[in-house]
RODOVEX-6421 format. One record per residue: residue number from 0; x, y, z of N, C-alpha, C in turn. Coordinates in nm, 2 decimals. Each point is the difference from the previous one (the first is absolute). Layout:
BEGIN
i  n_east  n_north  n_up  ca_east  ca_north  ca_up  c_east  c_north  c_up
NUM  X  Y  Z  X  Y  Z  X  Y  Z
...
END
This chain:
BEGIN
i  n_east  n_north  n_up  ca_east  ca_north  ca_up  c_east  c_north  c_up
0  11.56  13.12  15.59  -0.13  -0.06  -0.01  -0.10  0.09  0.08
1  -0.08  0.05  -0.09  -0.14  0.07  0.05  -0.11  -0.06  0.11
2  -0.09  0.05  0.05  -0.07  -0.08  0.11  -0.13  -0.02  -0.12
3  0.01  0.01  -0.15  -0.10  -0.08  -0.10  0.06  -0.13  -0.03
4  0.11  0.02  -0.04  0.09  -0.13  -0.03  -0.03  -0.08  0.15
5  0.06  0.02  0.12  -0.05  -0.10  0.09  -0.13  -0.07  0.05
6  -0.11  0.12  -0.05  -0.11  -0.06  -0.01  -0.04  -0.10  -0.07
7  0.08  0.07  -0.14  -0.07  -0.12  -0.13  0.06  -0.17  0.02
8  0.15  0.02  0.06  0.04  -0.13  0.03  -0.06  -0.06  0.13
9  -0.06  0.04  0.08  -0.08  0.00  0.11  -0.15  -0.14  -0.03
10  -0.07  0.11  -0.11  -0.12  -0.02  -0.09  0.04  -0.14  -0.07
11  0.08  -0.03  -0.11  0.09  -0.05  -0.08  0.02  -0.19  0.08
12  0.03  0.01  0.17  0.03  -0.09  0.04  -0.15  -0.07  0.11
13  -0.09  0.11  0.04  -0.13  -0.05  -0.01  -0.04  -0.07  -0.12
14  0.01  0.04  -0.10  -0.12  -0.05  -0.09  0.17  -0.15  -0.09
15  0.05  0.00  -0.01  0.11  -0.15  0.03  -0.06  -0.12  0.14
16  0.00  0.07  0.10  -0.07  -0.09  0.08  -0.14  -0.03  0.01
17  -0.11  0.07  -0.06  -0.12  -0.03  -0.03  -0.01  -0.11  -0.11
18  0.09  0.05  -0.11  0.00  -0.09  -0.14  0.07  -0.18  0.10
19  0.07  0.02  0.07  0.09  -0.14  0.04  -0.12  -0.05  0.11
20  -0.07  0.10  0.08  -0.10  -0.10  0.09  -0.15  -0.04  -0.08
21  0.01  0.06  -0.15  -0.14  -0.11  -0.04  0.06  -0.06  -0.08
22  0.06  -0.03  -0.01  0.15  -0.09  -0.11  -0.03  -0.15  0.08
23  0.05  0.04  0.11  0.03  -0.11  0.12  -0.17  -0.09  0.05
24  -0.09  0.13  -0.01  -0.13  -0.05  0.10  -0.04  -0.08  -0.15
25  0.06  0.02  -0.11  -0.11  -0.04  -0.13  0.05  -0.11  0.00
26  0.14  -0.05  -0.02  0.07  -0.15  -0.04  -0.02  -0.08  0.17
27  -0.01  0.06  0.11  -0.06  -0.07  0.12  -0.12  -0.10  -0.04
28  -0.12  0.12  -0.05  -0.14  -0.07  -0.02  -0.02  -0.12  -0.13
29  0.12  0.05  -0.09  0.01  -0.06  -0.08  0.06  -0.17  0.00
30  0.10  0.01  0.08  0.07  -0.16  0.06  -0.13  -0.06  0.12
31  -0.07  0.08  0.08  -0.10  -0.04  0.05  -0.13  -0.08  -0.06
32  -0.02  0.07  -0.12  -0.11  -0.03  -0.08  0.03  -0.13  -0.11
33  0.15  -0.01  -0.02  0.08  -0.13  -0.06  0.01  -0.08  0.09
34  0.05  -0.03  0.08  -0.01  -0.11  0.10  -0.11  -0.05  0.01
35  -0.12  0.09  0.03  -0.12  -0.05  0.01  -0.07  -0.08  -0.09
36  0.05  0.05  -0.17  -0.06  -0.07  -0.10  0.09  -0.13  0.01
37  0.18  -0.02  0.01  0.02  -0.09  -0.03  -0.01  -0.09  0.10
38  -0.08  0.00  0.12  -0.05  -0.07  0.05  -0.10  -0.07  0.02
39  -0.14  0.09  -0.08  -0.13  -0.07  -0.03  0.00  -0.10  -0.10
40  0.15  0.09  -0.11  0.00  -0.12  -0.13  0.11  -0.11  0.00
41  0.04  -0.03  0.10  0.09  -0.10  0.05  0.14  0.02  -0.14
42  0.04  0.14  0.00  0.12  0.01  -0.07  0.12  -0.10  -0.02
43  0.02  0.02  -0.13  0.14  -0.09  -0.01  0.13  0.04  0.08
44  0.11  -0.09  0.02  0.08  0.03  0.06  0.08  0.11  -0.05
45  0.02  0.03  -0.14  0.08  0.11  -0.11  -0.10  0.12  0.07
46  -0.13  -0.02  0.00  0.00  0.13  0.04  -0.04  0.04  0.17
47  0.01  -0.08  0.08  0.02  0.01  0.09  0.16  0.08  0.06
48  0.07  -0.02  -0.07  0.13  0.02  0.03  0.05  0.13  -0.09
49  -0.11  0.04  -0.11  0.05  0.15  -0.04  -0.09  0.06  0.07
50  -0.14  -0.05  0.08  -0.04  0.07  0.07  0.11  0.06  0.13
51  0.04  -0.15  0.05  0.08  0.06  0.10  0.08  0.12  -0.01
52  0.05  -0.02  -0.10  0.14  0.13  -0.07  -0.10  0.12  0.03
53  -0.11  0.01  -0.07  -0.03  0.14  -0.01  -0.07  0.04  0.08
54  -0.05  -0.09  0.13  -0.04  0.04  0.16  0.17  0.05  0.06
55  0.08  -0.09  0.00  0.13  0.06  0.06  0.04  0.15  -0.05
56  -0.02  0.05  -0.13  0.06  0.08  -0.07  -0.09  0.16  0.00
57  -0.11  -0.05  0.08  -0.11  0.07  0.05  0.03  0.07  0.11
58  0.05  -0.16  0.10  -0.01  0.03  0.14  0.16  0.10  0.02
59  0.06  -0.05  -0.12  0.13  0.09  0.03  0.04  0.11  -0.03
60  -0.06  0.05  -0.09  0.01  0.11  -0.05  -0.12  0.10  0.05
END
């Protein structure tokens, strides 16, 4: 392994962690911005509870 090859996998794993930190900041704003609505509109319990799922599945990944 060449010192291009280690750069490119270098390169390769910046831009993997760029793609995963606006991945994360986007579905954050996004469970943010749903709670808020299913709060104004006094949501049903069904979707209160897939909301839950996809705030946990947010917060966990």
């Amino acid at each position: 392994m060449n010192e291009f090859e280690i750069y490119q996998i270098y390169n390769l794993n910046f831009i993997n962690n760029a793609i995963y930190t606006v991945a994360e900041v986007l579905m954050t704003s996004v469970a943010f911005y749903l709670i808020r609505r299913s709060k104004e509109l006094n949501a049903l319990t069904y979707a209160k509870v897939v909301l839950s799922i996809f705030c946990l599945c947010a917060m966990f990944f």
